[in-house]
Steps between C-alpha positions, in 0.01 A plus 500: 500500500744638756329836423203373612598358819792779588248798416124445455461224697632724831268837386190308482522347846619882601206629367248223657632593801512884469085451380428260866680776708276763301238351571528386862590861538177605370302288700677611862536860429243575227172359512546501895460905481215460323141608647223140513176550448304474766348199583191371697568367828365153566183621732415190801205571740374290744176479551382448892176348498190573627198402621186660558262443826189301422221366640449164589379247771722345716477182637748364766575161499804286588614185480679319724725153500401312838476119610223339681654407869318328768400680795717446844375284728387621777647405865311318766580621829377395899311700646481340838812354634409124723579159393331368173249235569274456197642555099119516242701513202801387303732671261336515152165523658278820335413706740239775559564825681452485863459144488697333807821317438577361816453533895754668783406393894672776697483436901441809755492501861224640707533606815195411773459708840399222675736334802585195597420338827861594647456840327745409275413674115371191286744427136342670231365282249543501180230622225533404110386695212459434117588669250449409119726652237357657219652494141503885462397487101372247221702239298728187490628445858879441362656422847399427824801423768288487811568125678270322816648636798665820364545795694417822308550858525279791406645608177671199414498425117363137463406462130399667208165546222552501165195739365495385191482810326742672229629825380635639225809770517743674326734765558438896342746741373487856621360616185211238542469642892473837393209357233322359765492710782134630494411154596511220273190337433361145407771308321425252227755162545558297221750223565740321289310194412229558679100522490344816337647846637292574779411833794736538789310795693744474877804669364801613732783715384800478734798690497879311574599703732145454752504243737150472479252562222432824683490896269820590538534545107328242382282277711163521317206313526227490189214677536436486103625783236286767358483756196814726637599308765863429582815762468690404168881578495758610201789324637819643468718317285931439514691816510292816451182289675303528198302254247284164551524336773707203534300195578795256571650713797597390849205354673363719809188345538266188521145481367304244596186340475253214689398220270116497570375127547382280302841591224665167421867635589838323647813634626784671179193548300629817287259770426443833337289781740369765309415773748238821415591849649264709376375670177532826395255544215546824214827668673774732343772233482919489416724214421689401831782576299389872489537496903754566757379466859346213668160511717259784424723752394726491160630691265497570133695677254250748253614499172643870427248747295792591249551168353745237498791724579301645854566391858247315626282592800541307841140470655373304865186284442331315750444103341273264600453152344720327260502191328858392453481726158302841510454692806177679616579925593294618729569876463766702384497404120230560256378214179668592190826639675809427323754307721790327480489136458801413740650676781774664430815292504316198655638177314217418252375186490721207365439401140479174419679544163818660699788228516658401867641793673353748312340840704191662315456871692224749503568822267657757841257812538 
């Protein structure tokens, strides 16, 4: 037994040691030298996808969030300046256009050549003349201020008309400005609540920044949209100005339209317009997303002839209408052409199974 533990015991952990070091040395200095086979690298391609021009009609339409407001009153004014002597009507009264309201006697001197016995000049005497004050349009007279007795002045604001009548507004992106600028035509209102959706043909685009509704950029009145009418736009999008257009941007504009009578309506009434711009029937056509640019001209990337691994082709087209999704091409691009179905790194368009935060972009030419 001491045998055991003095001399065998000590050689056998010797050699299980010597037979580890072996073959750690092995492994770092032996099969390290050696020559691997060769082995298949892992192979990735991404694809950049593409889209070919096709034909199809394009119909322009948007829709627009407004509210039904009442019309401002309009301001009666004198237009003779005396002392007021008879009043026709009283506030709440409905009144016609022209009709009178009430009656100014203004006094004027007139002068006679005649003498006196003593040739002293005679006092002038005096000479009154009525006037009757018109209401200048048609409605509820909502005030009237003038008193018995009153002295007026020409110009002075003594009441005011309620017409009566209502329109509906609501305020336009610039991508929807750009949609409508060949003239919008008849606009079909259906309100929240309402009657039946019905025609709204005296439509007025405005633009913010115009004191009046005058053309500036923007101040069009309808004269009814045709086959090709209107100038579409591909709206530049954040960063490299391509893709759809956003229709929640800042709002530069107001469209607005005149309730025609007889349309059951009050004040807050919310209510969709859905404005025509034109159609563009059988036309080569790209998604917006294919499009950098903004009015008439744009430009498209042309998928390379030498496949997937080929730089694509930068082309100018001229566009004309779009409808929020596809774009019409005037010229410059032929149907069946291969093009690239975003602009090159343009965001793409959000996806709704992305969590919070998350950034999908288009594949970079």
């Amino acid at each position: 037994m001491g045998t055991f533990r003095r001399v065998i015991l000590p050689v056998a952990w010797l050699l299980v040691f010597a037979i580890i070091a072996v073959a750690l040395v092995k492994i770092a200095f032996v099969d390290g030298l050696e020559a691997t086979g060769s082995e298949p690298a892992p192979l990735a391609q991404v694809d950049i996808p593409v889209v070919p021009a096709t034909r199809a009609t394009v119909t322009n339409t948007v829709e627009i969030k407004g509210t039904v407001q009442s019309d401002a009153a309009d301001t009666v004014r004198s237009t003779s300046a005396g002392k007021v002597i008879k009043v026709f009507v009283e506030a709440g009264a409905t009144v016609a256009e022209g009709q009178a309201l009430f009656q100014v006697k203004a006094e004027r001197a007139v002068q006679t050549t005649q003498t006196s016995k003593d040739g002293t000049p005679p006092t002038p005497k005096p000479v009154y003349d009525y006037f009757d004050i018109l209401a200048p349009s048609a409605g509820t007279l909502q005030q009237l201020t003038t008193l018995i007795d009153q002295q007026v002045t020409v110009g002075e604001s003594v009441g005011k008309i309620d017409p009566g009548t209502y329109t509906v507004a609501g305020s336009v992106t610039a991508a929807q400005q750009y949609r409508l600028l060949g003239k919008p035509g008849p606009a079909e209102i259906a309100l929240v609540g309402g009657p039946a959706p019905f025609q709204c043909t005296e439509v007025t685009l405005k633009n913010n920044a115009s004191d009046d509704g005058g053309s500036a950029s923007g101040g069009l009145a309808a004269t009814g949209g045709g086959a090709g009418m209107g100038v579409g736009a591909a709206i530049a999008g954040p960063g490299a100005g391509g893709g759809q257009p956003e229709e929640g941007g800042t709002p530069t504009g107001t469209l607005s339209c005149a309730i025609p009578a007889g349309q059951q309506v009050f004040a807050g009434l919310g209510a969709t317009m859905t404005v025509s711009a034109g159609v563009a029937p059988d036309v080569v056509t790209v998604p917006l997303t294919s499009v950098k640019g903004s009015v008439k001209d744009g430009i498209v990337w042309i998928a390379g002839p030498g496949g997937a691994g080929a730089a694509p082709e930068q082309r100018t087209v001229q566009l004309g209408l779009n409808d929020g999704s596809v774009v019409e091409v005037t010229s410059g691009l032929a149907e069946g052409e291969q093009v690239l179905e975003f602009v090159p790194g343009a965001p793409a368009a959000p996806n709704p199974m992305m969590g919070p935060g998350q950034i999908a972009y288009a594949p970079a030419g």
